[in-house]
C-alpha positions in Angstrom: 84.4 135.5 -176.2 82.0 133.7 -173.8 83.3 135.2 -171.0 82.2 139.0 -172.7 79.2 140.5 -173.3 78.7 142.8 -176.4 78.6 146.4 -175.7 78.3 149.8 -177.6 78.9 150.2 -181.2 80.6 153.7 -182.2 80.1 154.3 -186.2 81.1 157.3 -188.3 78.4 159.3 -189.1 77.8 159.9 -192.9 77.9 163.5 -193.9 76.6 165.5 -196.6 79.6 167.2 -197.0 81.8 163.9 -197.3 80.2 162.7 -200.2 83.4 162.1 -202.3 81.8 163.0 -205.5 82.8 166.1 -207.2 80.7 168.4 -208.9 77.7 167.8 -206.9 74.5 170.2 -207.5 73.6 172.4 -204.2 70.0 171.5 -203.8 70.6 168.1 -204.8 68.3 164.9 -203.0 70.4 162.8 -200.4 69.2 159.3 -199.5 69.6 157.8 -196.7 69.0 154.0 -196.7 69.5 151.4 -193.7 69.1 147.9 -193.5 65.8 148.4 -191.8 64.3 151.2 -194.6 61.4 150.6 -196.6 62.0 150.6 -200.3 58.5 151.9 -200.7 58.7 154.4 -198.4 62.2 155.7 -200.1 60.8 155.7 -203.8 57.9 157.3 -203.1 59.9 160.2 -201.1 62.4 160.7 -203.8 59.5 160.2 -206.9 57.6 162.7 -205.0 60.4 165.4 -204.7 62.0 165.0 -208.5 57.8 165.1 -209.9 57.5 168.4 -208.1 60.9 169.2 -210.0 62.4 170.6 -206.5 65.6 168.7 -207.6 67.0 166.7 -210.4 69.4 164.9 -209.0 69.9 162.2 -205.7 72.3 160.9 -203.9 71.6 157.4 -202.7 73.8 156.6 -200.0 73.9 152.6 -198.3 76.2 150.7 -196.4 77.0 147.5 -195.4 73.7 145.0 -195.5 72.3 148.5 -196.9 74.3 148.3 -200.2 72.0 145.9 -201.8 68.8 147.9 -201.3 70.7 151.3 -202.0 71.5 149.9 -205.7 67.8 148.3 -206.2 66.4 152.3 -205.5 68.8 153.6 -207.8 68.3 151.3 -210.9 64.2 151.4 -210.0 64.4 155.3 -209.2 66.8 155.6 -213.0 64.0 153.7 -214.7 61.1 155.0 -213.6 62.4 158.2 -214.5 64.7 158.5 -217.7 67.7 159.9 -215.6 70.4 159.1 -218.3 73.7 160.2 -216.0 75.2 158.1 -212.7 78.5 158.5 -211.1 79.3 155.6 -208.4 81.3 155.8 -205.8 82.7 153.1 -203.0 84.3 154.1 -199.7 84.0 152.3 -196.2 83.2 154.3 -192.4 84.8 153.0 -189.4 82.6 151.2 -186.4 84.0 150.8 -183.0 82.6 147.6 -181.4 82.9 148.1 -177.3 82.8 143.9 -175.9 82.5 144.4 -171.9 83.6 141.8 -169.7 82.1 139.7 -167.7 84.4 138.5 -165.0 86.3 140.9 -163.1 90.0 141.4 -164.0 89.3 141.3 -167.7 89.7 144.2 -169.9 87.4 146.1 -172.3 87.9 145.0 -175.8 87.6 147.2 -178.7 87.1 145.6 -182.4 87.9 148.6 -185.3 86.1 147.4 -188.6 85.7 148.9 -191.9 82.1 149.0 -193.3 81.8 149.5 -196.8 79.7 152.4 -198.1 78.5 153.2 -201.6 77.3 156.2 -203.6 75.3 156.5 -206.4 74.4 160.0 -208.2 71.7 160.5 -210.6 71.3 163.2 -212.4 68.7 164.3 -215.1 71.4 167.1 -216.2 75.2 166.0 -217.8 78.0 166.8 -214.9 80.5 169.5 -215.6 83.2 166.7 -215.7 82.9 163.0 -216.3 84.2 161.8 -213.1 85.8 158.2 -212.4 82.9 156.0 -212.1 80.4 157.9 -214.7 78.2 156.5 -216.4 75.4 156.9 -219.1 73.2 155.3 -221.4 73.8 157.3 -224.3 70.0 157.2 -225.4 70.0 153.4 -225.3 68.3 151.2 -223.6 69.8 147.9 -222.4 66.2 146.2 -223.9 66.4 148.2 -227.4 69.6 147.0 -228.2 68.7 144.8 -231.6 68.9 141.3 -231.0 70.8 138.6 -233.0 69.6 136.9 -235.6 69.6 132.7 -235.9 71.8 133.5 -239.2 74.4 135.5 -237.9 74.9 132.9 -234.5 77.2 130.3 -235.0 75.6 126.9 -234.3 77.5 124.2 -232.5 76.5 120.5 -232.5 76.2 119.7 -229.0 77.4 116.6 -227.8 75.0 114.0 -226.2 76.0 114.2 -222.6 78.3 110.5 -222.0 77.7 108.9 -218.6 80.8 107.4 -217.4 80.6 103.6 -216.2 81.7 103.2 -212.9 83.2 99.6 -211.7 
């Protein structure tokens, strides 16, 4: 590959309409995030827009180094306000990388990759249908679920921790 140089990339555009969650709302919140977004800047667009109650649902949409930061606005975006319904959904887009040569007599190479994408729907409302990848809390709270007891845990002895003689 030293004797190329890299050239264009060619990626699929994401599309509202591609979405591949069913049942969406029309005037539903899409979110956008790249590798380079502020996670500031996005919750503060989509708090603004679901305080003024223009929507109640969002579509946060990430992918590849964007995935991470797409789920972190979700979950902080979920608890921040209540939203009790998610449906997640995992797809990949195509990218065309274009390597130009450097010496003449060498060809163009083209490198196809899949990038994996993910979409996560929140929704204030129940959807019609309870889609693969659905979820809800069910009015609880992963931090009020009641805690166990010291009676009701089985207590092992632990061992003391043997160091081994080596010869």
């Amino acid at each position: 590959m030293e004797n190329y140089f890299k050239g264009k990339n060619v990626e699929e555009e994401m599309e509202r309409s591609k979405i591949p969650i069913n049942g969406l709302p029309e005037n539903f919140l899409w979110m956008q995030v790249k590798g380079g977004s502020k996670m500031v800047n996005l919750l503060s667009h989509a708090s603004g827009i679901l305080e003024d109650k223009a929507t109640t649902a969002v579509v946060w949409s990430g992918a590849g180094v964007a995935i991470p930061k797409a789920i972190s606005c979700a979950e902080i975006l979920k608890r921040q306000f209540s939203i009790q319904h998610q449906v997640t959904k995992l797809t990949s887009k195509s990218v065309e990388e274009y390597w130009e040569p450097k010496l003449d007599g060498l060809e163009t190479i083209v490198v196809k990759r899949q990038i994996p994408v993910i979409h996560i729907f929140l929704s204030v409302e129940q959807p019609l249908d309870t889609p693969l990848g659905y979820q809800t809390l069910h009015g609880k709270k992963f931090w009020e679920q009641e805690q166990f007891s010291k009676q009701n845990q089985s207590h092992k002895t632990k061992k003391p921790f043997k160091h081994k003689n080596v010869k």
